[in-house]
N, C-alpha and C positions, 0 to 999 in steps of 0.2 A: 122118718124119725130123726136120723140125721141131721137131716137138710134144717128141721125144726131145732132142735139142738143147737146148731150154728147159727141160724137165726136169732134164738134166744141169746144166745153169748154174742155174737155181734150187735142187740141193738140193749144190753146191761151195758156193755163198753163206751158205748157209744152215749148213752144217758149216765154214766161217773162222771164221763168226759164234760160232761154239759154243764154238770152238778159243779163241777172244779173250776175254783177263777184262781188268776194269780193273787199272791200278796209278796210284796216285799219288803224288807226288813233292813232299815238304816241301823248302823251301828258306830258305836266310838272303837275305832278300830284298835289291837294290840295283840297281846299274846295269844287270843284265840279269833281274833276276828281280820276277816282284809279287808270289808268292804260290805256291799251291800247285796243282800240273799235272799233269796227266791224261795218259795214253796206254792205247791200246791193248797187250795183250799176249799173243802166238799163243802159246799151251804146245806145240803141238806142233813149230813154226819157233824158237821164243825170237826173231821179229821184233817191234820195239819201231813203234807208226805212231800219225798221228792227235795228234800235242800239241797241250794244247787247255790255256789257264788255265781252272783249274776254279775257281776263285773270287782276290779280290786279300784280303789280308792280310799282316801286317807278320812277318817272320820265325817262319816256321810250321815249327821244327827237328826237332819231331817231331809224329806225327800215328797216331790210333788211330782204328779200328771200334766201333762201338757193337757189342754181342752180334747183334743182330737186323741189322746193315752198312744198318742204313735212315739212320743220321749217322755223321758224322768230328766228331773232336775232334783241337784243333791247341791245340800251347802258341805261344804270345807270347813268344819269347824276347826280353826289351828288360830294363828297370830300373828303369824312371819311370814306368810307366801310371797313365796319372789324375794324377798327384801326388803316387803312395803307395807309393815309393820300390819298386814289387812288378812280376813281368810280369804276364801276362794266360793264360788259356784261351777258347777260341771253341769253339760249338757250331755246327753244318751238317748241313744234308740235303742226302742223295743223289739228284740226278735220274736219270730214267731217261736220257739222255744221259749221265752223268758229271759234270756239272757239280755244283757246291756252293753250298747257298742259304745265307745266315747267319740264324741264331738267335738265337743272344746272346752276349756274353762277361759273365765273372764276374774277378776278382783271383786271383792265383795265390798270396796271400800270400808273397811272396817273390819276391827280383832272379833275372833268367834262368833263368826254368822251364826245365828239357833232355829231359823226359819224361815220360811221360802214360801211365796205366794204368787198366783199366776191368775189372770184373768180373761186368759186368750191369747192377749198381742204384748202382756207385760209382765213383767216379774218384778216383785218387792222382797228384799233379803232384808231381815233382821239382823241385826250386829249386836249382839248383848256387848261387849268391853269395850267396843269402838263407840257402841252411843247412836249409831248413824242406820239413818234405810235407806236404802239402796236400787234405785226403779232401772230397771233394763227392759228394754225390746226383743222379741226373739224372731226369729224368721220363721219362713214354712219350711226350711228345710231341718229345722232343730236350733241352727246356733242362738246361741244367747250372745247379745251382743252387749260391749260395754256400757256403763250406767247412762243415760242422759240426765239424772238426777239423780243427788245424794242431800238429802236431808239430814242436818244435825241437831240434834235434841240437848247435844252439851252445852251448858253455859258456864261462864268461868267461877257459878258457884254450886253450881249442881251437876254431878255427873249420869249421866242418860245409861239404863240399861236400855235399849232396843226388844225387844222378846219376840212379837207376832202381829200378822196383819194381815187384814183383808180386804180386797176391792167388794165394792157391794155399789154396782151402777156407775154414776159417776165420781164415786168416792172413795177413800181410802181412809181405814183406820188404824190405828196402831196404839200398841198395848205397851205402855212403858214400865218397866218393873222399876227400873233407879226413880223417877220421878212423878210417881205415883199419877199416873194420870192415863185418860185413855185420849189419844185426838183423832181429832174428825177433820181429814184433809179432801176439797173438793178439786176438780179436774178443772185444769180453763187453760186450753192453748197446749194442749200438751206438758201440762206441767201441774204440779200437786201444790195449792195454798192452803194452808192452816188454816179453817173457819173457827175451831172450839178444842177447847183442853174440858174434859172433863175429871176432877177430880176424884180420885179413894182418899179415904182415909191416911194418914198419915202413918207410912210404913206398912200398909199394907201389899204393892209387891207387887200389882198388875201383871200377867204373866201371858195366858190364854183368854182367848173369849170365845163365843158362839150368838148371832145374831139371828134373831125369828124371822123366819120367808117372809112375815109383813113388813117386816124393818120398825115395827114398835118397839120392841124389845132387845136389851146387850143383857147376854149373861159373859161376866170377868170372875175369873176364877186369880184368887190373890195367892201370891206363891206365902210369903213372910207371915200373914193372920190369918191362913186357911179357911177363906169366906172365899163367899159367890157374893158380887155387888150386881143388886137389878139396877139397869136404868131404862127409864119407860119415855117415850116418844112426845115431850110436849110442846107443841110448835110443829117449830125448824130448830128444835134443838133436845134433849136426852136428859132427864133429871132422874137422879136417885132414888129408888123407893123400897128397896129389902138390904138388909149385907146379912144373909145366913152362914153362921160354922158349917164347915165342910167335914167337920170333925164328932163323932158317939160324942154324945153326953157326957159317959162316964169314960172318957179317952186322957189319959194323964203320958203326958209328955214331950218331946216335941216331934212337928208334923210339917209338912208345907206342901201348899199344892202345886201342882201340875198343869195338868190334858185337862179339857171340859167341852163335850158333844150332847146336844140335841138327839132323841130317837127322829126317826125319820116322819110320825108322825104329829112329835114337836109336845106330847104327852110328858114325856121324864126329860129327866136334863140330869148328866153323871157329869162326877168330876174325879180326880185320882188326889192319894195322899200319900207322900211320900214319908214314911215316918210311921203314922199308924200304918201302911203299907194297906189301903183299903180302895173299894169304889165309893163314891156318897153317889145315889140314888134319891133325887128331888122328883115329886109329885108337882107339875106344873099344871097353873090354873091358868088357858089360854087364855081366858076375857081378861085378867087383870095382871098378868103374867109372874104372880109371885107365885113362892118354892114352900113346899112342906116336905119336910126330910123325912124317907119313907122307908133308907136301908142303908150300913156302912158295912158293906160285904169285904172279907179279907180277900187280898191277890195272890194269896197261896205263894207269893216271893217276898222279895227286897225292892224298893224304892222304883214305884211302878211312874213312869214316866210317861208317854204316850199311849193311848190307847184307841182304839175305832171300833164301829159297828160295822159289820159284814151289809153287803148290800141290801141284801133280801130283810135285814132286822130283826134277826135271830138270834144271833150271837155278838159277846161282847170281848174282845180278844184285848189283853195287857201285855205291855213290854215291861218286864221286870230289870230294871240296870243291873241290878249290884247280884242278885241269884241266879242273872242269867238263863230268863225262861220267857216264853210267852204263855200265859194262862188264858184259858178257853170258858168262856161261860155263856152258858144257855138263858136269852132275854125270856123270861114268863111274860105270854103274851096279856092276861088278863090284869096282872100289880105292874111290872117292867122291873120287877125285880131280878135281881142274878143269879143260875143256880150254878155253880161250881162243875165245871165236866172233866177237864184234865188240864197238866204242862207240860212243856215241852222243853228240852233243854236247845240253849239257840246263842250263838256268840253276843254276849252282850247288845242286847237290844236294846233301842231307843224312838226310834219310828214305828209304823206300822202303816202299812200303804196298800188298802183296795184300791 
């Protein structure tokens, strides 16, 4: 009886343990926060346990996996590192705890890096004030090495917000918020050339995007008119075909979006608002790829920034900036609508990293 006993309690421990993956949490560092924190995360409860700093560093807003998840890489959002008017990037290894050792940091070429994208052998930092992307190599051993390109988007009559990007093959896109445009940079010779500017609206904000595994389909989430712009695959090149409000109907005030994620079987498409403080929940039609708005769930905070879906596709976790929470919501598998589970109080959140 015993022996069954211990049995039993050794092989429940043993399947939490299994249930539990990390997440880590970038933050704008200050009176309550130093850096970027750790928890536990049950996929099958969505309980959040165990905060732990996983290392100190200076405003770590966004934060990525290496391919191999044996390092993080975090940008520096500041403006003065070193003296050279740029933020910074930092390299880190993953202990088997959780915690984060430091590596190196490199210049980000550019003021307030916002975002950080990796494709295996490279890294792309976004510079929102600087204007500029920023491509580095990393080794196998973690370091991030300095830029061998820096792209700039400034021209002497337009100034480049920088925001997000992503490698997709042999490409690189990038989401310009100052210059309303999204481009399409291909690979030749180790080095990124401009084939296509695609344009939004004028002052709409480009911010975030999400591309379909076929690569027909950009969903751009526009920070300044709170719309998602489709553009659909015609060619060898990307034309316009939806701009839907991200924002209720009856929603009076003002709003700007954010985060904007894909479920994983490419069914819903969420986007975050900051201002209504909500999720928008699009109903996507994969043959044609446009959006029918199906839910604008509140985030139970303040000005939700970042958000992600748990591996397994269950849950949908927010980083709340300004109330300082992450909020926990259960994905309904049958609509992909959100049910509301709990928050958490958590230093000023801004990322959020399966």
């Amino acid at each position: 009886m015993k022996f069954l006993f211990a049995f039993t309690f050794i092989f429940c421990g043993v399947m939490l343990n299994a249930q539990n993956i990390p997440l880590y949490v970038g933050t704008y560092t200050g009176e309550d926060s130093e850096g970027i924190y750790f928890y536990n995360f049950n996929q099958e409860t969505g309980k959040l346990s165990h905060k732990t700093l996983a290392i100190k560093t200076e405003n770590p807003s966004y934060i990525a996996y290496s391919k191999n998840r044996k390092f993080i890489y975090a940008v520096g959002e500041v403006a003065n590192f070193n003296n050279t008017n740029s933020g910074f990037v930092s390299a880190f290894s993953v202990a088997e705890n959780g915690n984060l050792q430091f590596i190196n940091t490199v210049s980000s070429n550019g003021a307030h890096p916002c975002h950080i994208e990796l494709n295996g052998e490279n890294v792309a930092i976004s510079n929102y004030t600087g204007g500029t992307i920023s491509i580095h190599k990393i080794e196998k051993n973690g370091i991030i090495k300095p830029a061998f390109q820096i792209i700039d988007h400034n021209t002497p009559n337009q100034k480049s917000h920088a925001h997000s990007t992503q490698f997709i093959d042999n490409e690189l896109f990038v989401a310009d918020l100052g210059r309303d445009f999204l481009s399409e940079y291909v690979k030749k010779n180790d080095s990124y050339f401009l084939k296509e500017n695609y344009s939004m609206k004028p002052t709409s904000g480009p911010r975030h995007f999400e591309i379909s595994r076929n690569k027909k389909f950009i969903y751009i989430i526009n920070e300044y008119s709170s719309t998602v712009t489709v553009l659909k695959r015609a060619g060898k090149n990307y034309t316009e075909i939806q701009n839907a409000s991200t924002l209720a109907d009856d929603f009076i005030g003002s709003s700007s979006g954010a985060d904007i994620h894909l479920s994983e079987n490419e069914t819903y498409l969420y986007g975050s608002n900051r201002g209504e403080n909500s999720i928008v929940v699009f109903k996507r039609d994969a043959t044609n790829g446009t959006l029918e708005k199906i839910q604008n769930s509140p985030v139970m905070g303040n000005w939700p920034r970042n958000f992600t879906i748990s591996p397994n596709g269950q849950f949908l976790l927010v980083a709340n900036q300004y109330s300082k929470n992450i909020s926990v919501f259960k994905i309904a598998s049958d609509s992909g609508k959100l049910i509301y589970e709990y928050s958490l109080q958590t230093p000023t959140p801004v990322c959020l990293l399966f």
